[in-house]
N, C-alpha and C positions, 0 to 999 in steps of 0.2 A: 309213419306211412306217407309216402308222399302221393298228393291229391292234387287233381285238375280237373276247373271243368273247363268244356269245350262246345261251343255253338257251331251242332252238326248241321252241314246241308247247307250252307251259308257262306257268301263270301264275305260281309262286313261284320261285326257286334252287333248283336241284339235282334241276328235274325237267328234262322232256322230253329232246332231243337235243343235245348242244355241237356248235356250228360255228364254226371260227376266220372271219373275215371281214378281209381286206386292201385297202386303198383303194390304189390307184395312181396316176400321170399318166400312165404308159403302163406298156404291158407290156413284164414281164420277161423272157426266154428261158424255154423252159417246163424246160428242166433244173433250174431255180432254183427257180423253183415248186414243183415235185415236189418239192426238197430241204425247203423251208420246211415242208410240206404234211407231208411223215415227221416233221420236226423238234417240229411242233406234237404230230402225233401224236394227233390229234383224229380222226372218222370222215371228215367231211370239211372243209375249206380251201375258202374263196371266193377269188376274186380281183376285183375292180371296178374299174373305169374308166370316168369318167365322160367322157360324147361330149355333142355336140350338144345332141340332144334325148331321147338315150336315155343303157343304158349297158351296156356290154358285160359280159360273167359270166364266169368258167371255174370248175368245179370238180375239188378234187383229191382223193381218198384219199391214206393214208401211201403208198401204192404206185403209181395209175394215175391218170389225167385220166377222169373218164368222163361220160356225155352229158346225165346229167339228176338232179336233187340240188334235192329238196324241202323237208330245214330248214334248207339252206343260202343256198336261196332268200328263204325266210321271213327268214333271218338276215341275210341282205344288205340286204332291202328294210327292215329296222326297223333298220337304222345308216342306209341312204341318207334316210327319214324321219325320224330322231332327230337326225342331224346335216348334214342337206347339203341336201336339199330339204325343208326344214319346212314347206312352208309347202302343199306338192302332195299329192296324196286318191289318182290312180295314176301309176303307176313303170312302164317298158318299159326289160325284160334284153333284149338281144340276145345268144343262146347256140346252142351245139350244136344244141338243140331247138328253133331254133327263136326268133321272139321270145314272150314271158311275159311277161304283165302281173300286176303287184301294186297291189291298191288298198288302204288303208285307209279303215277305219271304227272310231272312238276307238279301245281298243287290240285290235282283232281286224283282221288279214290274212290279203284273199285273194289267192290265186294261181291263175293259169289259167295250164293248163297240157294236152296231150295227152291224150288219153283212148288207153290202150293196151287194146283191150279181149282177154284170154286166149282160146287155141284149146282145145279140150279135145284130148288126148294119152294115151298109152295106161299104165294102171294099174301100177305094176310091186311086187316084196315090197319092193327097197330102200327105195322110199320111205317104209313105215311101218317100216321097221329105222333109217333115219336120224333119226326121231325120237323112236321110240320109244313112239308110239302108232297107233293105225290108220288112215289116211290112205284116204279116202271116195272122192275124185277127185282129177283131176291134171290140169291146165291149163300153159300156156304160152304168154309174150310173152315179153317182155325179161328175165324171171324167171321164176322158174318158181312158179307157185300149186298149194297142198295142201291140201284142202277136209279139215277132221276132222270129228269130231260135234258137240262142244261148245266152251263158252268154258271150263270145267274140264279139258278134254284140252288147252288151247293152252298155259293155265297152264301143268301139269306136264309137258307134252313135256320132253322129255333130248335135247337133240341128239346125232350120236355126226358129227362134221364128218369123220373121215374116209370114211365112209360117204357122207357127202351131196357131196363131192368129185365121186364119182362118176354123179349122178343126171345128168338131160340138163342140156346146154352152157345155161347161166343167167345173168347175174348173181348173183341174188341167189333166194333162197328163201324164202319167204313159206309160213307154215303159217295158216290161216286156221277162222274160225267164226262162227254167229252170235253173238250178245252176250247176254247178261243184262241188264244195265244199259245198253249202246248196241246200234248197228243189227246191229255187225258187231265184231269184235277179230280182230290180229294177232301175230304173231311174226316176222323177217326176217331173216335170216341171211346170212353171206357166206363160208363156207366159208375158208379160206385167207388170208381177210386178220388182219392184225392188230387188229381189232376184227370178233372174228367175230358177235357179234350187236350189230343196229342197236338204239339205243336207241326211236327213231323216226322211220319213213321215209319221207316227204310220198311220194316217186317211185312206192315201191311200191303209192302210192293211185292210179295212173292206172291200173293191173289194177284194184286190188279197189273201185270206185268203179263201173266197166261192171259187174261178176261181180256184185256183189251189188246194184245197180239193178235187174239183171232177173231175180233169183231173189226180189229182195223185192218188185219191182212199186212201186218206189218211188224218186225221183230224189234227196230231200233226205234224209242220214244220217246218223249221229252216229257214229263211229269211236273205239279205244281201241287204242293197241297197247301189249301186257303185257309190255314189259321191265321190269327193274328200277327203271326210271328213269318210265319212263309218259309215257303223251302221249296227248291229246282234239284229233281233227281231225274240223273239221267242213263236210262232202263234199257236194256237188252236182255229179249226172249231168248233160249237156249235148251227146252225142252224141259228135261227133268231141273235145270237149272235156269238163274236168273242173274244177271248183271245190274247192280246197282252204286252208279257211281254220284259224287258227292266232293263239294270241296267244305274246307272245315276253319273253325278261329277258334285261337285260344284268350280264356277270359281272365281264367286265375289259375295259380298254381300256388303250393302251400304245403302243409304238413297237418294231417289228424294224430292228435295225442288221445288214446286211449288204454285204460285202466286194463292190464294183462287178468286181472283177473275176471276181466270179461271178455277174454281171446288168448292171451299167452304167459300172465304172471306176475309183473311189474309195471308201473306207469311209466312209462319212457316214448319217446319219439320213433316210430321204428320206419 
């Protein structure tokens, strides 16, 4: 199986997000996947297969399958572009979400993808005990969003993860503000996983891409999120949809040997 990973969201090494990315000719049993997906130990694991005219997607955490995965995306579409379709401008995933297009434009990719836009939900102490600064408002989609005051509170937040275990049934937690130097900056959190803060999370821009369109009165906007690692994505509002575009580096590239009789039969290179 030929394997790569890829520093999504990034234009030098060692910044933005790693996503392992796996080429297949079919799919493997997903118990196999999930192993691989631990094994890499990355945030998340792509899977590909190329169809017809498309090409189908899964992604993995070390632990779960889940529905929607933004620099994984990015990372799939810039191996499917660097190696397999040279020569095409857009890409159609077929996935959970959905299908998703990715086009490029020299080395900048976008992605369209769902626009999740947050309910607003009722204030509670936890929420500014789990991070350890004061937490403005509180929103909910598939994640849960926390409005703080500044881009120097998102900095310094402390998370305390067992704490935020228990705030409402989430994904993922996103601590949010406006920007200094862009529209908007982030923090993303997952409580309980084994990589419990995201580097950077394309997904969690289908919340804050609606939340902050219409508090800034503005569709086109320039994004940062402040983990260690950093990452510039750059957002267009589009209603039911979202524009999220991204440039990408590749780290490695390689080959995973595994035993067929835990996916297809025999131990070979596939």
């Amino acid at each position: 199986m030929k394997y790569f990973i890829v520093d999504a969201f990034a234009d030098s090494l060692f910044k933005g997000n790693q996503a392992g990315v796996c080429l297949l000719d079919e799919w493997l049993d997903t118990a196999t996947m999930q192993k691989i997906a631990f094994e890499n130990n990355l945030a998340e694991t792509a899977f590909v297969v190329k169809r017809e005219k498309h090409y189908d997607l899964k992604w993995f955490t070390p632990e779960i399958e889940i529905d929607l995965c933004g620099h994984a995306t990015l990372a799939s579409a810039f191996i499917v572009f660097s190696f397999i379709d040279t020569a095409a401008d857009v890409i159609e995933f077929n996935t959970l979400s959905g299908i998703l297009k990715v086009s490029r434009s020299e080395d900048m990719y976008e992605m369209d993808f769902p626009a999740r836009s947050p309910k607003k939900i009722e204030l509670t102490p936890q929420m500014s005990e789990s991070v350890g600064v004061p937490v403005l408002e509180a929103y909910i989609s598939r994640d849960l969003l926390m409005l703080v005051e500044d881009e120097e509170k998102v900095l310094d937040l402390v998370p305390d993860y067992e704490i935020m275990k228990a705030l409402p049934d989430s994904l993922g937690k996103i601590v949010t503000a406006r920007g200094t130097n862009a529209d908007f900056v982030s923090r993303f959190f997952m409580p309980g996983s084994s990589i419990p803060e995201d580097p950077v999370t394309g997904s969690a821009h289908s919340t804050l891409i609606p939340f902050w369109a219409e508090r800034l009165g503005k569709d086109e906007m320039i994004a940062k999120q402040l983990s260690e690692r950093g990452g510039t994505l750059y957002c267009k509002n589009e209603g039911d949809r979202v524009k999220i575009a991204g440039k990408a580096v590749l780290y490695l590239q390689g080959e995973i040997l595994i035993p067929v009789d835990q996916g297809r039969g025999r131990s070979q290179v596939l």
